[in-house]
Backbone bond lengths (Angstrom), bond angles and torsions (degrees), N, CA, C in turn:
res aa  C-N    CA-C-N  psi(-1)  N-CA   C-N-CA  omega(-1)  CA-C   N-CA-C  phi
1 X - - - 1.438 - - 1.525 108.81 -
2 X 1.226 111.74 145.02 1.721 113.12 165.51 1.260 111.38 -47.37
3 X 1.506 100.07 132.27 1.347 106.36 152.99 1.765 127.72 -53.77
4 X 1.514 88.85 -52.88 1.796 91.07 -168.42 1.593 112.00 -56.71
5 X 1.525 102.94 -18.31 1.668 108.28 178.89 1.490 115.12 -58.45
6 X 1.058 105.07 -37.38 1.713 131.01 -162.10 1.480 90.72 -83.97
7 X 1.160 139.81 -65.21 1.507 135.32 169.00 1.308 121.70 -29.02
8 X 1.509 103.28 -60.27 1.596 103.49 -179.10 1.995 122.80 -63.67
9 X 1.402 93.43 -26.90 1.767 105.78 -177.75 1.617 94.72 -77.44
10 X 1.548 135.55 -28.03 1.095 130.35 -162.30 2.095 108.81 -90.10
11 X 1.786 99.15 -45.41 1.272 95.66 170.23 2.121 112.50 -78.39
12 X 0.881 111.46 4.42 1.824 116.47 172.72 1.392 85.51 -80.36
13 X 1.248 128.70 -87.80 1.499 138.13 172.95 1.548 106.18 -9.41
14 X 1.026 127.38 -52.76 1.755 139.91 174.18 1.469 109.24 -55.38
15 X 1.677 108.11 -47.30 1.486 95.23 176.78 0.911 115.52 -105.70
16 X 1.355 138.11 23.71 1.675 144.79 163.60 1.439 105.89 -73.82
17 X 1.772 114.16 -53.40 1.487 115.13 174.73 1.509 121.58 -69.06
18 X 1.473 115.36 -6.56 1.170 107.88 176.66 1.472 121.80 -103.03
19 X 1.040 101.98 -11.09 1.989 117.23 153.67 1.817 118.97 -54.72
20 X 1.341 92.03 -57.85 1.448 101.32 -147.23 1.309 123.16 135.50
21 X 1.348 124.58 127.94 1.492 99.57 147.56 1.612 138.62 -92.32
22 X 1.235 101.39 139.78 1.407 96.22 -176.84 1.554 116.42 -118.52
23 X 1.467 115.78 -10.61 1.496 117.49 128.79 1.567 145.95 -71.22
24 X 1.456 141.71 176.21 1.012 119.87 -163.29 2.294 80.18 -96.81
25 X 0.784 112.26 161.06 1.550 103.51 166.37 1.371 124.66 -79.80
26 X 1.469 113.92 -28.59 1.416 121.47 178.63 1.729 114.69 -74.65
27 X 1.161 102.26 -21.52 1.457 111.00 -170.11 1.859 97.57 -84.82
28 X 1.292 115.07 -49.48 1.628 105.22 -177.07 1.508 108.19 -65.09
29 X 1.423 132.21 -33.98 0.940 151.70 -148.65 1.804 98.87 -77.71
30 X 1.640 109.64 -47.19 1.316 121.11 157.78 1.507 114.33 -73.99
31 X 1.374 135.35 -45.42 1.204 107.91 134.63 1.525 149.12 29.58
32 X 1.640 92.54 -103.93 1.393 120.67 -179.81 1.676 112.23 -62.62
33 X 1.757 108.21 -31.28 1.016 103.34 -169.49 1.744 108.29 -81.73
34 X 1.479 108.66 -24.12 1.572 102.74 177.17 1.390 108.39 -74.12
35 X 1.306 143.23 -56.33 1.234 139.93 148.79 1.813 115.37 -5.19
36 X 1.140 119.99 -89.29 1.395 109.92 157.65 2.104 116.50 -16.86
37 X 0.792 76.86 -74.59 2.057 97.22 174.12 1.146 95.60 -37.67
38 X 1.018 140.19 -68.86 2.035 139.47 -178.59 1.354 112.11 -52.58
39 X 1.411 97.36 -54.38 2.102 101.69 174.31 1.340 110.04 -62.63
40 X 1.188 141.06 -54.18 1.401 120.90 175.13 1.358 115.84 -73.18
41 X 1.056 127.68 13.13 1.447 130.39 167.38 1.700 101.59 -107.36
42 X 0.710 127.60 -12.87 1.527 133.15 -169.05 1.749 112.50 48.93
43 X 1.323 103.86 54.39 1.341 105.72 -175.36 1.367 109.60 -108.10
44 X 1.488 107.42 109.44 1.562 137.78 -153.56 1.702 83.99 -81.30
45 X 1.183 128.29 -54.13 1.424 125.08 -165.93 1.867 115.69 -70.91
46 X 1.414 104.56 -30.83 1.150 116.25 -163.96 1.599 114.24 -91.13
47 X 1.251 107.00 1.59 1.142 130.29 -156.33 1.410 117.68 -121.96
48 X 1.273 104.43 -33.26 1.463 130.79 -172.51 1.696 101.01 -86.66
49 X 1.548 120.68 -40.95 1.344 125.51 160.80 1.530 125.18 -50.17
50 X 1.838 115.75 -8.52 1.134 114.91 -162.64 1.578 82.54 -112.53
51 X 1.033 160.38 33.01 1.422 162.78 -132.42 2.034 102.20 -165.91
52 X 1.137 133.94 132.73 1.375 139.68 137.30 1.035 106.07 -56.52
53 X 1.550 114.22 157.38 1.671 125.69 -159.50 1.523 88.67 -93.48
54 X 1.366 139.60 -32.89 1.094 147.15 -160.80 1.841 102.35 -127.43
55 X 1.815 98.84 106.25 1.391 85.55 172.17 1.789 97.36 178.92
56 X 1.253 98.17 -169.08 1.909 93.53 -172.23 1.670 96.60 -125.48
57 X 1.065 101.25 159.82 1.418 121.29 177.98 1.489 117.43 -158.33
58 X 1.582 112.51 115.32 1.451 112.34 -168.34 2.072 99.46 -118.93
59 X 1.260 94.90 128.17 1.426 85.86 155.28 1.785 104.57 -130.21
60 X 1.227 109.11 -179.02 1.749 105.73 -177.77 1.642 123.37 -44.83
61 X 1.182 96.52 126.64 1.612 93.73 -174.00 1.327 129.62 98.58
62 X 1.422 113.57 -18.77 1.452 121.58 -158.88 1.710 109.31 -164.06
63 X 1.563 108.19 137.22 1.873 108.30 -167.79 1.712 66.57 -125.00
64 X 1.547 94.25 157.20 1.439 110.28 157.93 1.336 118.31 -150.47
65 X 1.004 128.54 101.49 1.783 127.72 -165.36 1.731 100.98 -95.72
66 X 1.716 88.71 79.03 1.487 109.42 159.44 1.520 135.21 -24.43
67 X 1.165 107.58 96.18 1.887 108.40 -165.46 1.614 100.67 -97.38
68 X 0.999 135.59 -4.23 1.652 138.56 -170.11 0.997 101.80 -161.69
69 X 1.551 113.05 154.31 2.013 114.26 157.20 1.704 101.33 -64.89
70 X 0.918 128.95 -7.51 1.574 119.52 -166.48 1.428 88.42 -85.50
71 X 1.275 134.46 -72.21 1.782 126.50 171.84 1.521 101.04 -39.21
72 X 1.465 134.81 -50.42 1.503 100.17 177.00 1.526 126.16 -71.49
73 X 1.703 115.79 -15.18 1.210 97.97 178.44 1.766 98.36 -80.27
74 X 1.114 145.23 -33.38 1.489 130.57 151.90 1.610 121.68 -7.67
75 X 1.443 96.67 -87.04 1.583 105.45 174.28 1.225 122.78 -47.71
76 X 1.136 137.77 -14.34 1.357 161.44 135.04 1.861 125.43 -21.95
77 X 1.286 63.70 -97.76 1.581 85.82 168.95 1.573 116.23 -53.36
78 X 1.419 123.60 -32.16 1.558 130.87 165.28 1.235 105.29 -42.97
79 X 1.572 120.60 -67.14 1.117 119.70 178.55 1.038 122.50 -64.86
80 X 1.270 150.87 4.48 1.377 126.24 142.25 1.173 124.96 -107.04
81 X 1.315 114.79 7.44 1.364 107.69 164.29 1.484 126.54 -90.18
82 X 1.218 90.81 0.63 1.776 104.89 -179.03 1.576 102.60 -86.49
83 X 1.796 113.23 -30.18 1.734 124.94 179.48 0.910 97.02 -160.88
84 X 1.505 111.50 99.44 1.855 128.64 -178.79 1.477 111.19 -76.72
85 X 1.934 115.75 -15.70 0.941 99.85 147.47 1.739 151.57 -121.67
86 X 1.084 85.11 38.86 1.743 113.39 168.84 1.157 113.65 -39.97
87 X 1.362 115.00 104.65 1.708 120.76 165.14 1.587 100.42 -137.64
88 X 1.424 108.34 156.16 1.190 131.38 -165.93 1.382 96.15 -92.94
89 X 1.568 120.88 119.02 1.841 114.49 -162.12 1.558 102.98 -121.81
90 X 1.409 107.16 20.52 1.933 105.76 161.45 1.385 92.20 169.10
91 X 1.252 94.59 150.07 1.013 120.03 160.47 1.619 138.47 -107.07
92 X 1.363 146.54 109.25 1.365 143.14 -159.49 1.891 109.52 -122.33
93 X 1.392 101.14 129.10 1.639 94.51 166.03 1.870 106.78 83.28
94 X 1.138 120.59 8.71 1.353 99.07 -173.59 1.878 105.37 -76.22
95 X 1.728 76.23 144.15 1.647 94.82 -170.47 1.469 100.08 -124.15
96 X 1.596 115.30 134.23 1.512 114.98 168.25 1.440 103.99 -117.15
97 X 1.048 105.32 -177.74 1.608 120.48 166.60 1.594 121.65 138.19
98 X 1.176 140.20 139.55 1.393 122.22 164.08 1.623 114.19 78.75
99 X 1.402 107.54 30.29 1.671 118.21 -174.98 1.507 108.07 68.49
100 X 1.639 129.28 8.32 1.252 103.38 179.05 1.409 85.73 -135.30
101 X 1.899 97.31 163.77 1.193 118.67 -177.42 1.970 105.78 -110.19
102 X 0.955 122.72 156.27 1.151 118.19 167.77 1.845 130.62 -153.63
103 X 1.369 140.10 120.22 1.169 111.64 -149.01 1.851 90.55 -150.21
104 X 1.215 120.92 151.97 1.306 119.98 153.08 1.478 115.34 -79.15
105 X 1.506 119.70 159.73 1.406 106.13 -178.59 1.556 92.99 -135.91
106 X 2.166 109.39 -173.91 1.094 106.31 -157.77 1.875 80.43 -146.57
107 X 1.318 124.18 74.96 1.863 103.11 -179.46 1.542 118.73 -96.33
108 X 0.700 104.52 131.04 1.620 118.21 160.09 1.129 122.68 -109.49
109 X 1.889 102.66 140.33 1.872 109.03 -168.40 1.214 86.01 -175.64
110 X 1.321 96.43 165.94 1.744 120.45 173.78 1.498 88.61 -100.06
111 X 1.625 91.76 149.71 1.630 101.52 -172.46 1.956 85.60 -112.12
112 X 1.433 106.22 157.20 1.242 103.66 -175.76 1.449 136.39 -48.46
113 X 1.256 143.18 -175.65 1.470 113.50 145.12 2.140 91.22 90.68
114 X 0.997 113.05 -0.36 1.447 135.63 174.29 1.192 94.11 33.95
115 X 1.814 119.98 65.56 1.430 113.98 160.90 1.644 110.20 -99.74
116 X 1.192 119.98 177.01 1.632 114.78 178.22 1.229 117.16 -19.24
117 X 1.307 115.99 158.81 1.297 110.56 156.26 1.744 119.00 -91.44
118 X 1.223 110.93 152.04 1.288 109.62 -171.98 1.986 129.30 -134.53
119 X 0.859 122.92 -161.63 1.625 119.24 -172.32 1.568 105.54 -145.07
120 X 1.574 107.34 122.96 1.297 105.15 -179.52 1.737 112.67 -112.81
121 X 1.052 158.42 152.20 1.463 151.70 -170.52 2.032 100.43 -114.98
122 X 1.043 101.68 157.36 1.747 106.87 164.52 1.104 100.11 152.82
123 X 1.645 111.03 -160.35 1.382 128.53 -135.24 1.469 82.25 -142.71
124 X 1.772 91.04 147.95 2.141 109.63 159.55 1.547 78.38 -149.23
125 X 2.103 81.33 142.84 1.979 80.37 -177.16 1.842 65.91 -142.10
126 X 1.298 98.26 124.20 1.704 108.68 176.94 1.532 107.84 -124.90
127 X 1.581 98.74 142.42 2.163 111.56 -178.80 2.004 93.29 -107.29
128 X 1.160 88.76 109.41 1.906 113.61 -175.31 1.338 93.27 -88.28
129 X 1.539 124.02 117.04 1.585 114.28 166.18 1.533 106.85 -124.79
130 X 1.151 126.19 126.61 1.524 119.50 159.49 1.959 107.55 55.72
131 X 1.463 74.10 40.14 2.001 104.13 169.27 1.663 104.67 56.50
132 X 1.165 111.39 28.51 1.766 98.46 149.26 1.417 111.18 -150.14
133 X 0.891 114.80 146.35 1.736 128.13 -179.52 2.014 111.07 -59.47
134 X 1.390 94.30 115.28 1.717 117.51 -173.70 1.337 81.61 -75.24
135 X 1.122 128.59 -66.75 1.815 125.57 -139.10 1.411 107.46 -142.39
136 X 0.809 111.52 150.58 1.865 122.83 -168.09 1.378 108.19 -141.27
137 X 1.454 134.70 128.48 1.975 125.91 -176.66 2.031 66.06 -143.06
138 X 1.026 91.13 138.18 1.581 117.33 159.78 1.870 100.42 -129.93
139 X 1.490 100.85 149.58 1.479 104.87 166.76 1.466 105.50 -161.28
140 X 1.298 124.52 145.65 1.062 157.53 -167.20 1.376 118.16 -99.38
141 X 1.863 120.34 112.79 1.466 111.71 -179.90 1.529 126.54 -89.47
142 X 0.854 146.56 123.20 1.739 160.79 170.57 1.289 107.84 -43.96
């Protein structure tokens, strides 16, 4: 795994304890882990409930300031139709605290165009309010 990935989940972790918490940690932490649980299931509905109707979500390449669950089940569904079999295959470093979640990840999928299958590494650092996710930044390491 990247190093620099591991840096950034470790200094987030730095400023989570220096806030406060104002979540319980065990609770985002379960959370994060059902979230995961929907994405490798590709459950567009179940998933979309874990989302505010009004909110942004960036992964590489692309911001989308979510106005409905119907644009998130969109953005959704993009992603797996681009790699239907995309699942998230570990998880490292997840940090809660202070309404945010934060985690390195581990995905594997066939990318279209039916070349190998392959393994991508990065980051989701999510702000959880009143049990659904405000904001979402995913990023991807080189």
């Amino acid at each position: 795994m990247p190093r620099r990935l591991e840096l950034i989940v470790v200094c987030l972790a730095l400023c989570f304890a220096q806030t406060g918490c104002h979540s319980d940690p065990t609770r985002l932490e379960a959370f994060a882990t059902r979230w995961r649980a929907l994405f490798n299931a590709h459950d567009v509905a179940g998933l979309t409930k874990l989302y505010a109707d009004h909110g942004a979500f960036s992964t590489p390449g692309m911001v989308y300031f979510v106005r409905s669950p119907t644009e998130m089940q969109g953005v959704l569904k993009g992603l797996w139709d681009a790699a239907p079999d995309m699942r998230i295959s570990a998880v490292h470093y997840l940090v809660a605290a202070n309404d945010q979640i934060a985690f390195v990840w581990e995905i594997t999928r066939t990318p279209p165009m039916g070349t190998a299958p392959s393994k991508a590494f990065g980051a989701t650092f999510m702000t959880v309010k009143d049990g659904v996710i405000q904001e979402q930044l995913n990023v991807t390491a080189r």
